[in-house]
C-alpha positions as CSV (number, residue, x, y, z in Angstrom):
1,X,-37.5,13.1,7.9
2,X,-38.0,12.9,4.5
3,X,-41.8,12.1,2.6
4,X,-41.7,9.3,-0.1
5,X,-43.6,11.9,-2.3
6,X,-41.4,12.8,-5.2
7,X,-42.1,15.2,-8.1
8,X,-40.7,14.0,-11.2
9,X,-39.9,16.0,-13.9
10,X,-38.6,14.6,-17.2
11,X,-37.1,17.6,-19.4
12,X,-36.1,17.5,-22.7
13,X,-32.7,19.1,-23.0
14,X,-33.9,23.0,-24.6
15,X,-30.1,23.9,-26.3
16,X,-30.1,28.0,-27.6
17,X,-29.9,28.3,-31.3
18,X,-26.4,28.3,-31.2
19,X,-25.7,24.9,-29.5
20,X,-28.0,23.5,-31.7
21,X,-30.7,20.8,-30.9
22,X,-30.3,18.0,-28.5
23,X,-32.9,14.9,-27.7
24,X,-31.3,14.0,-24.3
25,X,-33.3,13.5,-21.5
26,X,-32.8,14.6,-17.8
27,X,-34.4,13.5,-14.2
28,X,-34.6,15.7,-11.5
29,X,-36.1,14.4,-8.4
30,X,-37.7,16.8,-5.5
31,X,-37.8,14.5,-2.3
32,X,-40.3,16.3,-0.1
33,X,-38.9,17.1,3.6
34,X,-41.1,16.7,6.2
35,X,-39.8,19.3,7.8
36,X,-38.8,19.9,11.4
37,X,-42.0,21.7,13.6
38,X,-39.5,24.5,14.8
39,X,-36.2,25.4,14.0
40,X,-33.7,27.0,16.9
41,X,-31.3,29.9,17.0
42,X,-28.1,28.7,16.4
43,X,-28.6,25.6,14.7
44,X,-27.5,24.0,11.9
45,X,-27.9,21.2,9.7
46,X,-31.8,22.4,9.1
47,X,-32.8,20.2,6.2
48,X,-34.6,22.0,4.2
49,X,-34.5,20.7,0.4
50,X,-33.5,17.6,-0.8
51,X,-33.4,16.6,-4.6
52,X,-31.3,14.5,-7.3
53,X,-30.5,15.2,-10.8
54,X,-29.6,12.1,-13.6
55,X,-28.1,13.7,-16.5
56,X,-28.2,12.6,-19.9
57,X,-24.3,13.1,-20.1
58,X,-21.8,13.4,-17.4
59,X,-22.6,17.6,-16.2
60,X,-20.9,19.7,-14.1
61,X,-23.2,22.3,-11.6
62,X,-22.2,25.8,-11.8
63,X,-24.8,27.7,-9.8
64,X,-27.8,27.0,-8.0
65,X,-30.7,29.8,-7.0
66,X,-33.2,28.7,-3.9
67,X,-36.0,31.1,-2.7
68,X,-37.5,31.0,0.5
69,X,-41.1,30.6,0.5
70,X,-41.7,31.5,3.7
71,X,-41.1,34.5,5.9
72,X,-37.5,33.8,7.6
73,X,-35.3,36.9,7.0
74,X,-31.6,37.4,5.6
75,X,-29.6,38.0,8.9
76,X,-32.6,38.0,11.5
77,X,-33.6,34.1,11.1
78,X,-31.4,33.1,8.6
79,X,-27.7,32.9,9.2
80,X,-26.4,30.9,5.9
81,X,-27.6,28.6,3.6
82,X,-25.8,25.3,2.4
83,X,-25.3,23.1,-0.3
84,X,-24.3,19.5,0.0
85,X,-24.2,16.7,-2.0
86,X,-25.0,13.3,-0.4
87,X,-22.7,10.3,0.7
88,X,-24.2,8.0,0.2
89,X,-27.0,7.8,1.9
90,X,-30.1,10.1,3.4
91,X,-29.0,13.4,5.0
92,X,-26.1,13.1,7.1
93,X,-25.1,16.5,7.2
94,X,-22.4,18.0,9.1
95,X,-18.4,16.0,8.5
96,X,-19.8,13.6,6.6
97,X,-21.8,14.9,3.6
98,X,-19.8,16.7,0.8
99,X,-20.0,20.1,1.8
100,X,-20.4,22.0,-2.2
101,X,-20.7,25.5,-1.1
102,X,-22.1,28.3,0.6
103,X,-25.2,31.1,-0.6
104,X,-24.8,34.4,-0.7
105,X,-27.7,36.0,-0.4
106,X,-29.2,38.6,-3.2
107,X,-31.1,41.4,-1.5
108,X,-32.5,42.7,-4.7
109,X,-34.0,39.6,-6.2
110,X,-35.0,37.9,-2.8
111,X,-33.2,35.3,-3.5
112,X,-30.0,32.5,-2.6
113,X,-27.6,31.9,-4.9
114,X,-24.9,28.9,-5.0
115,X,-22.0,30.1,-7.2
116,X,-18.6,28.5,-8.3
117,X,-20.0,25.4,-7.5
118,X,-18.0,22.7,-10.3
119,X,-20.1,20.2,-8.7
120,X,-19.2,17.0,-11.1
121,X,-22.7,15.5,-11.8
122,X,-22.0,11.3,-13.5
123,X,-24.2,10.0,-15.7
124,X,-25.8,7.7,-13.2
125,X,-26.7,10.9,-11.2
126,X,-26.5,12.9,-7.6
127,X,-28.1,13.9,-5.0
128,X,-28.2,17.0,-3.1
129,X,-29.1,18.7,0.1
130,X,-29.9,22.3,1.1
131,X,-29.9,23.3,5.2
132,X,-30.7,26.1,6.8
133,X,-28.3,27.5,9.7
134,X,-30.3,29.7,12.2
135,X,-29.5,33.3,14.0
136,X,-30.3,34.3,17.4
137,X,-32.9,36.5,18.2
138,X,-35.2,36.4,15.5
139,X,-38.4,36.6,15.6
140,X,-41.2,33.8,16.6
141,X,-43.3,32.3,13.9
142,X,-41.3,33.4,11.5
143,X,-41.3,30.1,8.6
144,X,-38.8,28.0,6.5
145,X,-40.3,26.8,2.9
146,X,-38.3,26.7,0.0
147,X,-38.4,26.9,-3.5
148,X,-36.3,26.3,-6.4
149,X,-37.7,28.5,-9.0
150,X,-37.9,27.9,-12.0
151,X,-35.0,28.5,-14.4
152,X,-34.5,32.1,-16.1
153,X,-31.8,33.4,-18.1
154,X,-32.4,36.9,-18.9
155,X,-29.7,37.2,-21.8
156,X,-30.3,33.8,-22.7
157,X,-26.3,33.3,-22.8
158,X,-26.8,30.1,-20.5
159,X,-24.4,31.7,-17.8
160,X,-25.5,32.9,-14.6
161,X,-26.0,36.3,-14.2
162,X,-28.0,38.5,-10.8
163,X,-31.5,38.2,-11.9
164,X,-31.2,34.4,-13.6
165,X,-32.8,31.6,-11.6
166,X,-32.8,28.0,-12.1
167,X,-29.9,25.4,-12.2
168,X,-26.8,26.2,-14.2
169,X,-24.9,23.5,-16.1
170,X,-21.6,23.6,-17.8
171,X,-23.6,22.2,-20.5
172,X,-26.2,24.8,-20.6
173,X,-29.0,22.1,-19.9
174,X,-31.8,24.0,-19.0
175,X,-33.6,22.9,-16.0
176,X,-36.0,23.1,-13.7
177,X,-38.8,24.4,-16.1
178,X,-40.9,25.0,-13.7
179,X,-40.8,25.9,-10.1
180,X,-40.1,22.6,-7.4
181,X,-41.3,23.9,-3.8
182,X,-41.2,22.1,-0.6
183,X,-44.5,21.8,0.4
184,X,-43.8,21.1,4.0
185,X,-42.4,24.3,6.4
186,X,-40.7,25.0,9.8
187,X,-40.8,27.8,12.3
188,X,-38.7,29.5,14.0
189,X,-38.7,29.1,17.5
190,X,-37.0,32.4,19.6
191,X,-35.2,31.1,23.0
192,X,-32.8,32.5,25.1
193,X,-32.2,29.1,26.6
194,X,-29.7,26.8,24.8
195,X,-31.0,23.1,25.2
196,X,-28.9,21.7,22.3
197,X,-25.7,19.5,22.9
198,X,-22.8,19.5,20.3
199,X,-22.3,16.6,17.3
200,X,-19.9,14.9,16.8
201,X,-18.7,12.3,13.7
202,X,-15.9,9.9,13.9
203,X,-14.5,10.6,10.4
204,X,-12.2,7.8,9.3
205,X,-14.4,4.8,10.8
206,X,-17.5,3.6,9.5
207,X,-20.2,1.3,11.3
208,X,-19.5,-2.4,10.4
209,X,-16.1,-1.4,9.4
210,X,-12.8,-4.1,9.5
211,X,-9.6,-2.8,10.3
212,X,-6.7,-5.1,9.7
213,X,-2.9,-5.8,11.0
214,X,-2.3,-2.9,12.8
215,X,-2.6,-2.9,17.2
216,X,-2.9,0.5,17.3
217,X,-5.7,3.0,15.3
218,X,-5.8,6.9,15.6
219,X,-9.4,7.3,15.5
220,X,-10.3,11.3,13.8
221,X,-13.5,13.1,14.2
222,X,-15.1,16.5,14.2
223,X,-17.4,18.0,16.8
224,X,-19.7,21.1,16.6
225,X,-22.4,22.0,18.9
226,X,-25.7,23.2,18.1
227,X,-27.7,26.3,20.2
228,X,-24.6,28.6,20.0
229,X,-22.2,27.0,22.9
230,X,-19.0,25.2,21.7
231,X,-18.1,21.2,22.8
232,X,-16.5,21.5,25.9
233,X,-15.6,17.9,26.7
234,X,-15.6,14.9,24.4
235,X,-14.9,11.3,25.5
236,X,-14.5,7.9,23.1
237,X,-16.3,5.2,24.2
238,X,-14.7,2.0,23.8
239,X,-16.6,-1.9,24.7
240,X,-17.7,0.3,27.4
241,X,-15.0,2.3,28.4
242,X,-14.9,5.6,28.1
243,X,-11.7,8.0,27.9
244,X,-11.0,11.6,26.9
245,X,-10.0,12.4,23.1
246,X,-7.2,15.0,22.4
247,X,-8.3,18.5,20.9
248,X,-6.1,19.0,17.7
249,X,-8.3,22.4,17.0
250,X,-9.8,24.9,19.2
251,X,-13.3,23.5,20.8
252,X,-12.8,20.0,19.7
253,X,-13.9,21.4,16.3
254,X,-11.1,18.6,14.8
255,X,-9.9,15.8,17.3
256,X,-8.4,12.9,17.9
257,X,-8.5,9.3,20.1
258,X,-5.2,7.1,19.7
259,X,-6.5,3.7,20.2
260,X,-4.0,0.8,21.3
261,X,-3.7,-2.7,21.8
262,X,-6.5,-3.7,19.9
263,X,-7.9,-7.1,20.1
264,X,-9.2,-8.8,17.4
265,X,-13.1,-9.2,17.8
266,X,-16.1,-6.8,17.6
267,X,-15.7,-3.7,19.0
268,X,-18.5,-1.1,20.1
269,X,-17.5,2.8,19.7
270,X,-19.4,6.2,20.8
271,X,-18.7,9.3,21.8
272,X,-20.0,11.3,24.6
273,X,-19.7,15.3,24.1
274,X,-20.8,17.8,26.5
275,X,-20.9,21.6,25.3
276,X,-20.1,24.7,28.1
277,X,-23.5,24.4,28.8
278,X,-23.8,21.3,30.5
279,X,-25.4,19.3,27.8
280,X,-24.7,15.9,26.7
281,X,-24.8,14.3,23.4
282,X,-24.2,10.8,22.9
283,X,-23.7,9.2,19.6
284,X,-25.0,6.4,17.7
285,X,-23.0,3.0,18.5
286,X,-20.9,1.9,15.8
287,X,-19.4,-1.9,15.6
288,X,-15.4,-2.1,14.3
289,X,-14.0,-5.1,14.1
290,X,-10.8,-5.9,14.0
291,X,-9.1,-8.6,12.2
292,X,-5.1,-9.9,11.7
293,X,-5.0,-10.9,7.8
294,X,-1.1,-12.3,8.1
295,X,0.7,-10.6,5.1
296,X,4.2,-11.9,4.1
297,X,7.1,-10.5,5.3
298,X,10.0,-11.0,3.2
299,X,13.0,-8.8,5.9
300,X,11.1,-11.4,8.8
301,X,11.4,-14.3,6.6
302,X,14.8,-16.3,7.0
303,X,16.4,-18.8,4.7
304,X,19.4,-20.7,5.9
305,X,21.3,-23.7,4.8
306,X,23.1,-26.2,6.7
307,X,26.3,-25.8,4.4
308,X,26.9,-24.2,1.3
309,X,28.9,-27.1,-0.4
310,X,28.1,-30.7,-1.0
311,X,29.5,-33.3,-3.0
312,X,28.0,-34.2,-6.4
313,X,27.5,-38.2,-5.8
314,X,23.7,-38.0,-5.9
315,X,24.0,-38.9,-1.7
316,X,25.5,-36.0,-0.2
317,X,22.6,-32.6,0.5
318,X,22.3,-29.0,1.6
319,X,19.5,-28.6,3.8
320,X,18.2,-25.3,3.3
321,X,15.4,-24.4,5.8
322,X,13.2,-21.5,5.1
323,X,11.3,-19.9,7.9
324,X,8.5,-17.7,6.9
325,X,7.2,-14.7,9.3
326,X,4.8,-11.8,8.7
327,X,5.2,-8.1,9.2
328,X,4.4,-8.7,13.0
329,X,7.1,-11.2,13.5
330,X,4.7,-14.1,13.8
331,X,5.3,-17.8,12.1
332,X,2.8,-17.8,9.4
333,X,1.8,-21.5,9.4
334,X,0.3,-23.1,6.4
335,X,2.0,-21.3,3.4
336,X,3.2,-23.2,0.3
337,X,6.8,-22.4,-0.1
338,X,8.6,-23.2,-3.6
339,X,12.2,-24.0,-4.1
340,X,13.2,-23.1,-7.3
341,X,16.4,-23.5,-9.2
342,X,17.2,-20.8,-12.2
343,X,20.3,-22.7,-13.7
344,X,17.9,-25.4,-14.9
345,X,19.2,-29.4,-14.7
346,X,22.0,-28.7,-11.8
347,X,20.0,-29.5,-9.0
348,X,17.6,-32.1,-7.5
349,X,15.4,-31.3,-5.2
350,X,13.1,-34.6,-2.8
351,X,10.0,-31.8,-2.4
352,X,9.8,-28.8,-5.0
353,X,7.3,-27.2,-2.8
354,X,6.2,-27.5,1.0
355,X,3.6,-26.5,3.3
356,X,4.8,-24.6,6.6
357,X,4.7,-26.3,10.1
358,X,3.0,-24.6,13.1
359,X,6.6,-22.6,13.6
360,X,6.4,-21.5,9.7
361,X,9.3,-24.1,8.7
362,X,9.7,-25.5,5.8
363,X,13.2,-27.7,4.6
364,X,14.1,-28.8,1.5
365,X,16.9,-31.4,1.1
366,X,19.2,-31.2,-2.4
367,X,20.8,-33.3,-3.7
368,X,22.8,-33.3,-7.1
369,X,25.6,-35.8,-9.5
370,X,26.4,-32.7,-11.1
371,X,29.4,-30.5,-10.1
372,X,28.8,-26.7,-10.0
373,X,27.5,-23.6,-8.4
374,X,24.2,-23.5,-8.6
375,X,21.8,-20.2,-7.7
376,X,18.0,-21.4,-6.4
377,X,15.6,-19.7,-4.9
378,X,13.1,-19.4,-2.0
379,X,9.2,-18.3,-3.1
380,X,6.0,-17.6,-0.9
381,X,2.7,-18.8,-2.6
382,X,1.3,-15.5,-3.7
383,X,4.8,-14.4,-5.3
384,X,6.6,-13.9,-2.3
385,X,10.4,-14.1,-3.0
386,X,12.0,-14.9,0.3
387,X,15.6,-15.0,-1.3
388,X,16.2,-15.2,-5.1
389,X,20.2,-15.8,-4.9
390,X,21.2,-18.7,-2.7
391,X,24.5,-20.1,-3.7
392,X,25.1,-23.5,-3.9
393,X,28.1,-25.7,-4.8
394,X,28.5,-29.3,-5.6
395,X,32.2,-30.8,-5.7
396,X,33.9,-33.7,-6.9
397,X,33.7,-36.7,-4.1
398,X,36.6,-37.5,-2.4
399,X,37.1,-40.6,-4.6
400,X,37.2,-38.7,-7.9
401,X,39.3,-35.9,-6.8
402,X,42.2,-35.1,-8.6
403,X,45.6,-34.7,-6.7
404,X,47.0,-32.7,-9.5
405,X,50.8,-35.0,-8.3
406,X,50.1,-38.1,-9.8
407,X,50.4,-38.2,-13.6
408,X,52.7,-36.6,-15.7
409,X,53.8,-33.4,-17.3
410,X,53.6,-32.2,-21.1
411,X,54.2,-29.4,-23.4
412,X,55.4,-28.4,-25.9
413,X,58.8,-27.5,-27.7
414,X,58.2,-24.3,-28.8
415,X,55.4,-23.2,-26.1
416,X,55.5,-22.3,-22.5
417,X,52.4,-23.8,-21.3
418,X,52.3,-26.9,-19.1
419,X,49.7,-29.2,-18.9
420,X,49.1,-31.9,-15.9
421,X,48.0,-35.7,-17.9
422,X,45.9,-37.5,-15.7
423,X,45.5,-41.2,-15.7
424,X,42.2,-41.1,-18.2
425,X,45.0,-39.3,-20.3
426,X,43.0,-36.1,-19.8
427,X,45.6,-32.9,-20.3
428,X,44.2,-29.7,-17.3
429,X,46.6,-26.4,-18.0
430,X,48.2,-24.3,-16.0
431,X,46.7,-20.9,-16.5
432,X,49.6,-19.1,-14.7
433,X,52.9,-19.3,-13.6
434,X,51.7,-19.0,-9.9
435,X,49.8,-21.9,-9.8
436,X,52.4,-24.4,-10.9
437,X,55.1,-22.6,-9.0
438,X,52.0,-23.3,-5.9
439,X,53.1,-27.3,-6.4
440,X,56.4,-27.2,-7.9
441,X,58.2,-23.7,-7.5
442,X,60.9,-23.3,-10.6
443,X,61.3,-26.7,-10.9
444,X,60.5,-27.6,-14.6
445,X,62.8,-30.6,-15.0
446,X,60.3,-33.5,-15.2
447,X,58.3,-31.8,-17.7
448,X,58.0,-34.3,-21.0
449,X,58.5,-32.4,-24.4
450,X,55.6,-33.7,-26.7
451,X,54.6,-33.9,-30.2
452,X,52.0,-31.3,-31.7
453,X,50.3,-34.6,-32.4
454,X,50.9,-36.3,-29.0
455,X,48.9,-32.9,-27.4
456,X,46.3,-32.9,-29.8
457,X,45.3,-36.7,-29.2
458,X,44.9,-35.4,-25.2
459,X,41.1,-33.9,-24.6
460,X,41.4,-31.1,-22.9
461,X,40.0,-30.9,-19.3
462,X,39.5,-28.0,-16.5
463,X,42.5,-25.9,-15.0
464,X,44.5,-27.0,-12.1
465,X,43.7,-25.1,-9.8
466,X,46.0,-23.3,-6.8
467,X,47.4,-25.8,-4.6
468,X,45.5,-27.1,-1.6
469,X,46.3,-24.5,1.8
470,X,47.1,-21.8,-1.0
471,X,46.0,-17.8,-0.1
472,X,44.8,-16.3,-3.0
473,X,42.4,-13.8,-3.9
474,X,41.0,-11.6,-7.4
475,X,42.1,-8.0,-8.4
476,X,38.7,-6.5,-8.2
477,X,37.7,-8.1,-5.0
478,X,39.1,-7.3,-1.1
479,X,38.7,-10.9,0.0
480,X,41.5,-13.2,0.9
481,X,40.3,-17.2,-0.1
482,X,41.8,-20.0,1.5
483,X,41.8,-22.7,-1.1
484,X,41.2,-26.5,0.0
485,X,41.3,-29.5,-2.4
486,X,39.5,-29.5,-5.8
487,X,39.5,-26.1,-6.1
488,X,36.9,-25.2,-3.4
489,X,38.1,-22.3,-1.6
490,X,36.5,-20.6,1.3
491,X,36.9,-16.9,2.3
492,X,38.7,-15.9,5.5
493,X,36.6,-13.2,6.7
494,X,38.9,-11.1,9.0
495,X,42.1,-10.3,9.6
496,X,42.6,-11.6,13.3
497,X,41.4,-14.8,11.3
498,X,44.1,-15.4,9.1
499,X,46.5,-14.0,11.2
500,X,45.4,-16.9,13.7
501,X,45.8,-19.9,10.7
502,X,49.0,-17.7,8.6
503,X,50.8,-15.8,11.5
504,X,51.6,-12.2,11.6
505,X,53.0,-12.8,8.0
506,X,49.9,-14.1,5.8
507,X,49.3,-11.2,3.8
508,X,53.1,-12.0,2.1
509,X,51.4,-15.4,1.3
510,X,48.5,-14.6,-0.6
511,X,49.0,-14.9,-4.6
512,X,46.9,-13.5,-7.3
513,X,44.6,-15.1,-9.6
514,X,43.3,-13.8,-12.7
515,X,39.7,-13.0,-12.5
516,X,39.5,-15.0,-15.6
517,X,40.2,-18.5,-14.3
518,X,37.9,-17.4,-11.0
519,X,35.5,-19.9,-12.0
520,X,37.3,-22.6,-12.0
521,X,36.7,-22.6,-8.4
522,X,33.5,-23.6,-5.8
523,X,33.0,-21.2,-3.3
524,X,32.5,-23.2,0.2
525,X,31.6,-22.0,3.5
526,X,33.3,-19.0,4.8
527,X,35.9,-19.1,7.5
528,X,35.1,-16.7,10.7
């Protein structure tokens, strides 16, 4: 228990002559302890001194002396001392304080001394605790009181050295000017009789803690006993039920408890820990609750359209339907999904943006007059991207299609290339000798000779493309198309495939088309 009495001391920072002088100002804060009436062989976590420091800069502790006041002995009554610095909160102690360091005690000088500490001190300050760990047989009445003395430095280098008391700082600051003693004091009580049962600290929960999206939670923890025994059993306590943790060290010193299928809701949590002398410690409740916070999953998330090709009359859609899942498979209902387009102008859309059903379904119908390939994509609010490349084509309508038969057939004198005339007098070329020979084989004898003149008063439209029921496929890429009419031309996916449509033989029917003129065709649905 600690007193609300505090001595304050305000210290102007003292620099030696060769730092120079400073005006700074720091706090240090003695929180009296109202100490324990006895303390036990064996025991630990004996608060003995508690105090804060606020430092006119960001500091860094180096060493620390503490006297006892009182009569407890090095290695009779007095195991170890230790230095902590808080959490947070008032003494916790043992797994959950910052453990600094440990005192080795200097016979000559009567005094404990905190080394090698590099405890980082910010500017808006620390707290610290010192406890006291207890020997057995020692002697009755012997007491706990301590002091830090006053700071010394003998050689006045502002280092620590045996013989210096006092705090020391990375900066040098000197401090405490004058001695800060506990006035309060425990005894030490002999027993032969251990009446002490073990502590124990769940580690990686806190109370009032919220865990999220996860049905399962290894809880950690550390257990120690106190009066010399060692934990013997230790049980986690769950909404009542109670069931034994796993020992990952020897004693229980570091265990664990592999919580499943957790509910959402409030949950209670204890332990129960009973040392090899049959007694029992039960801890402080703690409430956990546990919450699902649905989080976008962008491999649960589908997106799927109806077809890949319609025809550009403004009519004819794509549905594309976009169902949106988290990371534990579950529709996540409610979610504003965009559909956006990146080849701007192609495509138009009746909703740019829907809210998901109770099934996490959204569909967007699209529509376009514009013919094309078009890449859109699927977008979670939040910046979710479900799918960033969807492919979509828009083709001539049967009513505008060109046969590619009906018209007639220029070039001229001096040049090889053939051009189809349709009947808007519109000239397409044949970019290769494949493709006309796909309509027409060698047969060149009802191609009309014209003027440069006559060609030049033709505007020039896209290439014909392969003939309809043509294989054909690109040099850098292993996929055999099947072309259809307009030049939309659908990938047969396997081999069994177009062995089925082509017989035994297809592979001797496929033709090659420049990768150059690939994109004069629509990529339709594929062919399984």
């Amino acid at each position: 228990m600690i007193k609300k009495i505090t001595f304050l001391l305000v210290i102007a920072l003292m620099m030696f002559p060769f730092l120079g002088k400073a005006s700074n100002v720091v706090i240090v804060n003695l929180n009296q302890v109202s100490m324990e009436t006895y303390f036990y062989p064996l025991t630990f976590d004996n608060l003995a001194l508690d105090f804060s420091v606020v430092p006119a800069q960001s500091d860094v502790l180096q060493t620390l002396v503490i006297k006892n006041y009182g009569s407890a002995r090095f290695n009779y009554e007095i195991e170890k001392l230790v230095l902590w610095s808080s959490a947070g909160s008032d003494f916790m102690g043992f797994a959950v304080d910052t453990k600094l360091g440990e005192a080795t005690y200097d016979s000559g000088n009567q005094v404990w001394v905190f080394k090698s500490l590099n405890a980082t001190v910010p500017l808006s300050g620390k707290r610290f605790f010192v406890t006291a760990e207890t020997k057995k047989n020692g002697s009755d009445s012997k007491t706990f009181q301590f002091l830090m003395p006053a700071y010394s430095d003998v050689d006045a280098d502002g280092v620590y050295d045996m013989g210096d008391t006092g705090m020391f700082f990375e900066s040098k600051t000197i401090l405490p000017e004058s001695g800060l003693l506990n006035i309060d004091f425990a005894t030490y009580k002999a027993t032969t009789h251990d009446s002490s049962g073990p502590v124990t600290v769940i580690t990686n929960l806190k109370n009032g803690q919220t865990i999220t999206n996860s049905t399962d939670f290894t809880i950690t923890g550390e257990s120690r006993d106190q009066g010399g025994s060692n934990p013997d059993t230790l049980e986690v306590c769950i909404d009542g039920g109670c069931a034994s943790a796993t020992n990952t060290s020897s004693y229980f010193l570091k265990w664990k408890y592999d919580w499943t299928d957790i509910s959402d809701g409030s949950h209670s949590i204890y332990t129960k820990t009973k040392d090899s002398n049959n007694n029992l410690t039960t801890s402080a409740t703690m409430t956990v609750t546990k919450t699902t916070v649905q989080v976008v999953s962008t491999a649960n998330s589908i997106v799927s359209l109806n077809k890949s090709a319609a025809k550009a009359d403004g009519s004819d859609s794509i549905l594309v339907t976009a169902i949106i899942k988290d990371s534990n498979k579950q529709a996540m209902q409610g979610k504003t999904v965009y559909f956006s387009e990146f080849t701007a102008g192609g495509v138009g859309v009746v909703d740019s943006e829907k809210v998901t059903d109770a099934s996490g379904q959204v569909v967007f119908s699209v529509k376009s007059s514009a013919v094309g390939t078009f890449r859109v994509s699927i977008i979670v609010e939040g910046g979710s991207i479900i799918d960033d490349n969807i492919q979509i084509q828009f083709i001539k309508a049967a009513s505008e299609a060109i046969s590619y038969t009906d018209g007639e057939f220029i070039k001229l004198a001096d040049q090889k290339a053939v051009y189809f005339l349709d009947k808007k007098n519109i000239r397409h070329a044949y970019p290769s000798q494949a493709i006309w020979e796909s309509y027409w084989g060698n047969d060149f004898s009802f191609v009309k000779i014209v003027s440069a003149d006559a060609m030049a008063g033709y505007s020039l439209g896209v290439n014909v493309p392969f003939k309809a029921g043509i294989l054909m496929k690109i040099p850098s890429v292993a996929k055999v198309y099947k072309v259809e009419a307009n030049g939309v031309i659908h990938w047969i996916k396997t081999e069994a495939t177009a062995k089925s449509l082509y017989g035994n033989g297809w592979a001797a029917l496929v033709k090659d088309l420049s990768e150059a003129f690939f994109t004069d065709y629509t990529v339709g649905a594929d062919i399984d």
